[in-house]
Backbone as CSV, one residue per row, in Angstrom:
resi,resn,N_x,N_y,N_z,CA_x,CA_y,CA_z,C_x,C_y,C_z
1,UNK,-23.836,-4.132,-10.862,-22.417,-4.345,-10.637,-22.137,-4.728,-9.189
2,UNK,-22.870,-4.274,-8.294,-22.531,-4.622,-6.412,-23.053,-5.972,-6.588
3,UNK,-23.866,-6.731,-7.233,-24.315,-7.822,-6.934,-23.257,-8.536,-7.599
4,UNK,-22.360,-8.949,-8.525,-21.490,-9.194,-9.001,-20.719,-10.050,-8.550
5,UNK,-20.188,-11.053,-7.804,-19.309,-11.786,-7.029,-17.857,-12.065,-8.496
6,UNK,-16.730,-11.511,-7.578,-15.591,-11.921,-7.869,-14.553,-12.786,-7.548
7,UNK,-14.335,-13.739,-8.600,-13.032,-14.856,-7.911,-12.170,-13.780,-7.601
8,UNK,-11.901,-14.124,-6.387,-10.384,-13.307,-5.626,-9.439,-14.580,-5.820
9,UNK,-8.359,-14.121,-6.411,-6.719,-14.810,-6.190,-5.782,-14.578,-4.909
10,UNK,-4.558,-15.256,-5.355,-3.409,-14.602,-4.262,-3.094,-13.671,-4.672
11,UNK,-3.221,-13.967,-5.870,-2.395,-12.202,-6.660,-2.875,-11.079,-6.253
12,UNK,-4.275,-11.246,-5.855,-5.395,-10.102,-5.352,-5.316,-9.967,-3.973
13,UNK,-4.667,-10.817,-3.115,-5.083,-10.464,-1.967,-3.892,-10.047,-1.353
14,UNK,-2.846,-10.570,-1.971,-0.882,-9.804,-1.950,-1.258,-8.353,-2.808
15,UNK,-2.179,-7.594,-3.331,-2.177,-6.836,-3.927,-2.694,-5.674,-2.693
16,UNK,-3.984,-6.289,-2.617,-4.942,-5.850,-1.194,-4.224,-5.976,-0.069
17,UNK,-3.247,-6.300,0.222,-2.523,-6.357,1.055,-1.179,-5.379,1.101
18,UNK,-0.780,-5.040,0.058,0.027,-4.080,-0.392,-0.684,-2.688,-0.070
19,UNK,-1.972,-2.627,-0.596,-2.441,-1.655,-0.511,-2.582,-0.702,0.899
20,UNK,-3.395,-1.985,1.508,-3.413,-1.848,3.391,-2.219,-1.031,3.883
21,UNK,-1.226,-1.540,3.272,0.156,-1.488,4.208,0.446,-0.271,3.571
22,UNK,-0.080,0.999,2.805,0.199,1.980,2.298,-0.644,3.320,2.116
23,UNK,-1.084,2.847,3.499,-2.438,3.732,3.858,-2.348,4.107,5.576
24,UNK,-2.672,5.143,6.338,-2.720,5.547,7.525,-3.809,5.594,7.878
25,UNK,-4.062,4.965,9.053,-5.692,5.358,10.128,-5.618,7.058,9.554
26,UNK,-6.933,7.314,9.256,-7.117,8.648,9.436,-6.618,9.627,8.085
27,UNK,-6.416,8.581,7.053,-5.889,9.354,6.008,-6.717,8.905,4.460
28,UNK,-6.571,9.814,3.618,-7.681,9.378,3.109,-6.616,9.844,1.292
29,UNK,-6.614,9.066,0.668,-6.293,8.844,-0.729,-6.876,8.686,-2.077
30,UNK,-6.608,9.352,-3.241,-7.460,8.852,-4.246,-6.155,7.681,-4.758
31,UNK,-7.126,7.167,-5.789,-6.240,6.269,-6.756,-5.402,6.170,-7.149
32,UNK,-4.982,7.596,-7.795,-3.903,8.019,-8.033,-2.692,7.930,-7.334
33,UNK,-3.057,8.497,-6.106,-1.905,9.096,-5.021,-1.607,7.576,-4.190
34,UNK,-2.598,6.477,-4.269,-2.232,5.177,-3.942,-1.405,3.909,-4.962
35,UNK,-1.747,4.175,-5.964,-0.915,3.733,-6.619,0.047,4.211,-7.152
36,UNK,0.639,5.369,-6.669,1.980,6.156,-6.849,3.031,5.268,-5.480
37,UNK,2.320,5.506,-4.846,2.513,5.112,-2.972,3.028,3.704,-2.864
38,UNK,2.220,3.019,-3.538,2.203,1.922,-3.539,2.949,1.267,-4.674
39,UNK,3.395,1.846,-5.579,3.936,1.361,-6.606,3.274,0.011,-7.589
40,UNK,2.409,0.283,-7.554,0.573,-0.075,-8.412,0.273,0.471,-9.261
41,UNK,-0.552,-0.086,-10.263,-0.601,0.298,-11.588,-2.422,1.013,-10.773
42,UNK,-2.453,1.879,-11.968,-3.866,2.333,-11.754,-4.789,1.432,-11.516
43,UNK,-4.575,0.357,-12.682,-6.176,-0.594,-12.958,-5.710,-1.882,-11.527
44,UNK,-4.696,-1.837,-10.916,-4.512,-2.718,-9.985,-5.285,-2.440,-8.837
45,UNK,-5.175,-1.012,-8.623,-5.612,0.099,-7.264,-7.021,-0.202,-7.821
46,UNK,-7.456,0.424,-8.914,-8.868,0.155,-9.173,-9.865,-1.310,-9.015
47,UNK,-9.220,-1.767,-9.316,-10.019,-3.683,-9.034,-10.001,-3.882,-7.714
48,UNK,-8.391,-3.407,-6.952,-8.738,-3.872,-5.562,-9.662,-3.018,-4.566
49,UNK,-9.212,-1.519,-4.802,-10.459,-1.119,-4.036,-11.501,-1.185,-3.930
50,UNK,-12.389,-1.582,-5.320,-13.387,-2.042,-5.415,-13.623,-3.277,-4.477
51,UNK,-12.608,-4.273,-4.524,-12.660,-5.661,-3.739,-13.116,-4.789,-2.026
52,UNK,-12.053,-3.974,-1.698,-11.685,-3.729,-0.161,-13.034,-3.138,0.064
53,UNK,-13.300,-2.315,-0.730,-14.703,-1.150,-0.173,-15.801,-2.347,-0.036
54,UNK,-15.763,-3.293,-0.894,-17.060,-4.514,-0.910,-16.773,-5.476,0.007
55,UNK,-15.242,-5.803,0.769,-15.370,-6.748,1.958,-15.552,-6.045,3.186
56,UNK,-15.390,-4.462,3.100,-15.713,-3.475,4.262,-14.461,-2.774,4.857
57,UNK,-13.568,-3.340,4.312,-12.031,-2.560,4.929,-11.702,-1.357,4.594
58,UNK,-12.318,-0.588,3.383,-12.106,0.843,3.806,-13.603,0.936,2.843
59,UNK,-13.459,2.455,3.134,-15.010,3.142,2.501,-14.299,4.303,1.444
60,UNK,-15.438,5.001,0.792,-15.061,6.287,-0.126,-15.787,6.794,-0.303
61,UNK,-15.591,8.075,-0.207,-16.714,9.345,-0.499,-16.377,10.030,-1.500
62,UNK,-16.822,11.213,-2.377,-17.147,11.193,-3.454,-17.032,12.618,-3.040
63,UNK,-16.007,13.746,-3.554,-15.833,14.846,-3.523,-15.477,15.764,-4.312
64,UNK,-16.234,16.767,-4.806,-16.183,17.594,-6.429,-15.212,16.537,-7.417
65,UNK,-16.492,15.420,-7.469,-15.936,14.836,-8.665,-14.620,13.923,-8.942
66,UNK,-14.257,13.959,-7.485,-12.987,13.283,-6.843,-13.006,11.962,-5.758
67,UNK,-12.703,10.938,-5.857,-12.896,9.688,-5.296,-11.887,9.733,-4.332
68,UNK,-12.264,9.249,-3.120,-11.222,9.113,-1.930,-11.467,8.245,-1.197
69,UNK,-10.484,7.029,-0.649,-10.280,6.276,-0.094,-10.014,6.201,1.475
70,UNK,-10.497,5.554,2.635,-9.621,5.644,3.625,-10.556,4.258,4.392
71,UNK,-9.275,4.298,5.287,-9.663,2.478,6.090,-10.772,2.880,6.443
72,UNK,-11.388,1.994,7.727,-12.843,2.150,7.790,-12.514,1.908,9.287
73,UNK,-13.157,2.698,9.946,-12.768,2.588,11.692,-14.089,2.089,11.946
74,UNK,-12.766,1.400,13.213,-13.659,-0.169,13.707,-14.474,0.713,14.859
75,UNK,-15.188,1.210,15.132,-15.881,1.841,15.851,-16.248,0.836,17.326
76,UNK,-16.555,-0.687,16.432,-17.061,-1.427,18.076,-15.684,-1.675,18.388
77,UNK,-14.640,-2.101,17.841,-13.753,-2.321,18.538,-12.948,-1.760,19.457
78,UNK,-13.404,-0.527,19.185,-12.331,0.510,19.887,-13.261,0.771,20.993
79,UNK,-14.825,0.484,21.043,-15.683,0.363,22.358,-15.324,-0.661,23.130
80,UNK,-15.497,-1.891,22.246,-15.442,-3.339,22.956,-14.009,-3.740,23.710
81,UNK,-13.006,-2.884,23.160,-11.319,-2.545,24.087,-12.062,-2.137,25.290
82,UNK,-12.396,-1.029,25.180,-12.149,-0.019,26.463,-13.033,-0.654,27.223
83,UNK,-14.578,-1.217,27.014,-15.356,-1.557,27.528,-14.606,-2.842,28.672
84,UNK,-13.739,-3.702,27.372,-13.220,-5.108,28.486,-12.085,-4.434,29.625
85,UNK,-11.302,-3.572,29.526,-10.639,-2.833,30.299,-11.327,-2.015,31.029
86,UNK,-12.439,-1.266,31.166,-12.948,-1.127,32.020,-13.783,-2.399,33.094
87,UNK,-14.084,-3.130,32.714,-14.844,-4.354,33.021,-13.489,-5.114,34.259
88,UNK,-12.698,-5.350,33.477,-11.556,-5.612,34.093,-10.607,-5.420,35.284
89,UNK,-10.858,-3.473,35.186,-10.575,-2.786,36.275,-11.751,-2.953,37.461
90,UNK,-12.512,-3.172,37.264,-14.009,-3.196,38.453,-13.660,-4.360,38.730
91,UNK,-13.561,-5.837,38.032,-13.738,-7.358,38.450,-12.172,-7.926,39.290
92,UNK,-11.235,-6.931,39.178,-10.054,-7.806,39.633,-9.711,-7.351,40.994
93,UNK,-9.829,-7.579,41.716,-9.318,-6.992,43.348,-7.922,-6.281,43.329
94,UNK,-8.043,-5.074,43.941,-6.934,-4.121,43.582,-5.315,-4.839,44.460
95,UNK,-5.493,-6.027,44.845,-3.907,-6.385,45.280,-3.586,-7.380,43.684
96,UNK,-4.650,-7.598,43.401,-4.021,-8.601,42.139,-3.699,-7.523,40.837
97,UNK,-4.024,-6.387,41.035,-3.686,-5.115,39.895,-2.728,-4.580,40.171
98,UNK,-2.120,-4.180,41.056,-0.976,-3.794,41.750,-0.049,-4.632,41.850
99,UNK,-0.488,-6.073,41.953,0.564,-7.213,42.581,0.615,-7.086,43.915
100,UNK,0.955,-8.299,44.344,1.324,-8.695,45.724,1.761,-7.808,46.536
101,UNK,3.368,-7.565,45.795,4.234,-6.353,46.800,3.515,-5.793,46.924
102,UNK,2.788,-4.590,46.552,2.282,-3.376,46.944,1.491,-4.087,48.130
103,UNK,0.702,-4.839,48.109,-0.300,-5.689,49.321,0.572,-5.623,50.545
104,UNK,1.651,-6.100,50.149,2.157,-6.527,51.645,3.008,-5.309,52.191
105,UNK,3.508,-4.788,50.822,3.805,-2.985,51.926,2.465,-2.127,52.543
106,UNK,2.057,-2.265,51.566,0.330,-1.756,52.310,0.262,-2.163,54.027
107,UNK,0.425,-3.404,53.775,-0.131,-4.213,55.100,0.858,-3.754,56.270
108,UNK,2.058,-3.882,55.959,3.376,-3.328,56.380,3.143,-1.717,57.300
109,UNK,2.778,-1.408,56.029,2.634,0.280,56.654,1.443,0.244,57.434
110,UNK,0.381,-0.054,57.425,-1.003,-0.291,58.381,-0.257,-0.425,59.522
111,UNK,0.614,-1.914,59.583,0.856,-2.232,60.794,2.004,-1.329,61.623
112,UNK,2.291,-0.496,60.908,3.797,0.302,61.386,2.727,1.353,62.610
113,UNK,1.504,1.950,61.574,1.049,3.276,61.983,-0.417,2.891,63.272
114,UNK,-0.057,1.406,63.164,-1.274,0.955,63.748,-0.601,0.944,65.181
């Protein structure tokens, strides 16, 4: 069945898209409680999650017999943010992070105390 390739529609991806939009970082749903949420028929929730869990947008684990849903955290992305913002803070010279003004009051006050 994973080897399986499915024609996806619009209908499927306005569906999968419905779904997305009825789900929280960090929260985790069965079928049920998503297609209540979502105002989705069971077998709608069922086809698409299958779609979402197989393009990678959320995952599910399997708990006394109970299926649960939740997005799938972007783990590099939330490195590869901080990483370019840190990168960022080291490469830019601290009058161009501050802006100008602060430079020239800086300079201002040097020269007051100088």
């Amino acid at each position: 069945m994973h080897g399986i390739q499915y024609r996806q529609t619009a209908k499927g991806r306005d569906t999968r898209s419905q779904l997305l939009d009825h789900i929280q970082p960090n929260e985790e749903l069965t079928r049920d409680q998503w297609a209540e949420r979502a105002g989705l028929t069971y077998e709608q929730v069922r086809r698409q999650t299958r779609n979402l869990v197989n393009s990678g947008n959320i995952v599910s684990r399997l708990e006394n017999g109970q299926r649960y849903y939740s997005l799938r955290r972007n783990f590099k992305g939330i490195v590869g943010t901080f990483l370019l913002v840190l990168f960022w803070g080291w490469s830019v010279p601290v009058e161009q992070r501050l802006g100008t003004n602060h430079a020239a009051k800086t300079s201002e006050q040097h020269r007051r105390f100088s």
